[in-house]
N, C-alpha and C positions, 0 to 999 in steps of 0.2 A: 738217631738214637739206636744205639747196637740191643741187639735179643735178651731179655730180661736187663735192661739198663732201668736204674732206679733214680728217678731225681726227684726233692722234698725241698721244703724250705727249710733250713737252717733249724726254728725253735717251733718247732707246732706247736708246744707248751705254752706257749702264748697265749696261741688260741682259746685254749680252756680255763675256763669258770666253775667255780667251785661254789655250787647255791643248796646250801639246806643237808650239806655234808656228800651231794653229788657232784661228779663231775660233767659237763655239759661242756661239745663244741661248736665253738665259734658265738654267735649272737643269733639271739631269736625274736622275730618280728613280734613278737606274741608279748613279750616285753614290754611293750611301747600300752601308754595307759589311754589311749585316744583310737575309739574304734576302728576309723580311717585309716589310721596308720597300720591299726594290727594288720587290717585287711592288706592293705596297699605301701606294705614297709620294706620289703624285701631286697628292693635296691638301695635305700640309705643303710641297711642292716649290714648290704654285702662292703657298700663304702666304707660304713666305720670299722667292721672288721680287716679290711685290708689297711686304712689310714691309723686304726690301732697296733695292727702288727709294723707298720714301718715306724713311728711313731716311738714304738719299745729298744728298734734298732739303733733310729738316729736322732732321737729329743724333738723339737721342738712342736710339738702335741704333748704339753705333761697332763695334762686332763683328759686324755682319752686312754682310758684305761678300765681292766674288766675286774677290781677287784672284790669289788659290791657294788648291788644293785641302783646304789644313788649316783655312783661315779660313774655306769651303764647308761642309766636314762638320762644324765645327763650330754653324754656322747651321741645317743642315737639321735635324742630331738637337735641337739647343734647340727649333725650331718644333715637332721631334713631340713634346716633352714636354706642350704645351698644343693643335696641332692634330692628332689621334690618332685613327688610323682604326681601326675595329673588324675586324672578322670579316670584315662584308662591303663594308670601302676606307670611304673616306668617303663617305654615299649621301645625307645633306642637308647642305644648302645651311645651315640654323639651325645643324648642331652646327659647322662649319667657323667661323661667325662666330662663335659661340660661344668657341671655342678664341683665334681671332686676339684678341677683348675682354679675353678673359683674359690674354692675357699683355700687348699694352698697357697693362693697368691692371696688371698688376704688376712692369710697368717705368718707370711712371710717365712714360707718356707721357700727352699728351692725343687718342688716336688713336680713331676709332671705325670699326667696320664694318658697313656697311649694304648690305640685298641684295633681290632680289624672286625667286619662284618661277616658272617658265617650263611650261607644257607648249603641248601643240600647239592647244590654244585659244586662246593669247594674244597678242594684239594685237599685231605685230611690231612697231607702229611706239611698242607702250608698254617693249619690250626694249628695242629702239633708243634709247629715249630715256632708259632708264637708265645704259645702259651710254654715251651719250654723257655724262652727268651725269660721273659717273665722269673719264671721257678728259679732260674739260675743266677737270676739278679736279687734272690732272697725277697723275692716281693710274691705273696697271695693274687692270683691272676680270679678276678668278677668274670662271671658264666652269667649271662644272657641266655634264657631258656626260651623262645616265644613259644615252640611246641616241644613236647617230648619225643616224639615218634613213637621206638617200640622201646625205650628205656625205663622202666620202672622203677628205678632210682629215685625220682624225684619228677613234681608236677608240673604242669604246660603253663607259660606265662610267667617263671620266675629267675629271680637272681639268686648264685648264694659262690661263696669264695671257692676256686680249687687250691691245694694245695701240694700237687704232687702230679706226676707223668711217668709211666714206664709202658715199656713194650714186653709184651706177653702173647706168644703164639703169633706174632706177625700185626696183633694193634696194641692200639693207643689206650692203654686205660688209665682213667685220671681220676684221682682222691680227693674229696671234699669235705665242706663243714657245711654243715644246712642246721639250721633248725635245733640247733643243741646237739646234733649225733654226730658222726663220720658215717660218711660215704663212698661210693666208686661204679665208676659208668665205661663202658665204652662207647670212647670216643667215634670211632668207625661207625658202628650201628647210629649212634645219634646223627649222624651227621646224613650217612646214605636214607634213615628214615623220616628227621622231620620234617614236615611242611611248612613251616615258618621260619626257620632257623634261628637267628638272633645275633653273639656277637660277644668278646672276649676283649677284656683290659684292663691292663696293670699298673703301679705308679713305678715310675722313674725318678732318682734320686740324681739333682745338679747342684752340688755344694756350691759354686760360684754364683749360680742366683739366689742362694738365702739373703736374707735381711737381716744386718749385724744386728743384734741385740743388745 
């Protein structure tokens, strides 16, 4: 990626919901009407907001959509039937795509989710180039958070969608939706600082494996 190079998805307008005459992005675990889930929602939250945005691009998800809140809760609880956090939230990155493949194929789509593992030994500029993979194929790339390090962006142990990658001064700063707001983190710093690391994955679209309708 060349020196102030900007890449985004296509319609971040998607993204946004419009609740009570405000605008709010992406989807918020706080949503969800079942204590557990507030607590422990983060990664179905980050699922449906990614399987909403492709969903807008290529059909076949017409019910997963953010235009009121009944159309909402009905989206986030279907995602946690297949992406379903345990005990301790969702804590890899495998069971998460695991979840999103599974209901794909039993929607019959032709959709796949592919991802890579992160900690603080890895080559930022090999994240970077996943998650631009990602960005460039019009699809929202799910952030795996185990720790923060020294980012204050956002808290240790969560998921929430990026949307965007540019290089500024020599790193990687990347754009997100968490929690109703927009966001942006460097990549660099997260990576050289946390302890846990986590782990990055996006859906891929294979028109040949849909199921005719």
């Amino acid at each position: 990626m060349k020196e102030e190079q900007t890449m985004e998805i296509k319609n971040p307008k998607w993204l946004e919901t419009v609740l009570d005459g405000k605008v709010v992005y992406g989807l918020d675990q706080e949503w969800y009407e079942d204590k557990f889930r507030r607590l422990a929602g983060c990664g179905p939250v980050t699922a449906a907001t990614t399987l909403m945005y492709i969903g807008k691009r290529e059909g076949g998800l017409p019910d997963y959509v953010n235009s009121d809140m009944e159309k909402i809760l009905f989206m986030l609880n279907d995602v946690w039937q297949y992406v379903r956090p345990g005990v301790k939230g969702l804590h890899k990155v495998e069971n998460y795509v695991r979840g999103v493949n599974k209901l794909c194929k039993n929607y019959g789509v032709g959709w796949e989710c592919r991802h890579i593992k992160v900690s603080k030994n890895t080559p930022v500029a090999h994240a970077a180039a996943f998650i631009e993979s990602g960005i460039s194929n019009d699809s929202p790339v799910a952030f795996l958070n185990l720790h923060k390090g020294d980012v204050a962006a956002f808290d240790s142990w969560h998921w929430f969608a990026l949307t965007g990658i540019r290089m500024e001064d020599g790193k990687y700063i990347l754009n997100g939706v968490d929690e109703g707001r927009k966001l942006e983190f460097d990549l660099d710093r997260w990576i050289a600082t946390t302890k846990k690391g986590g782990g990055f994955a996006y859906v891929t679209v294979n028109r040949e494996q849909e199921t005719p309708k």
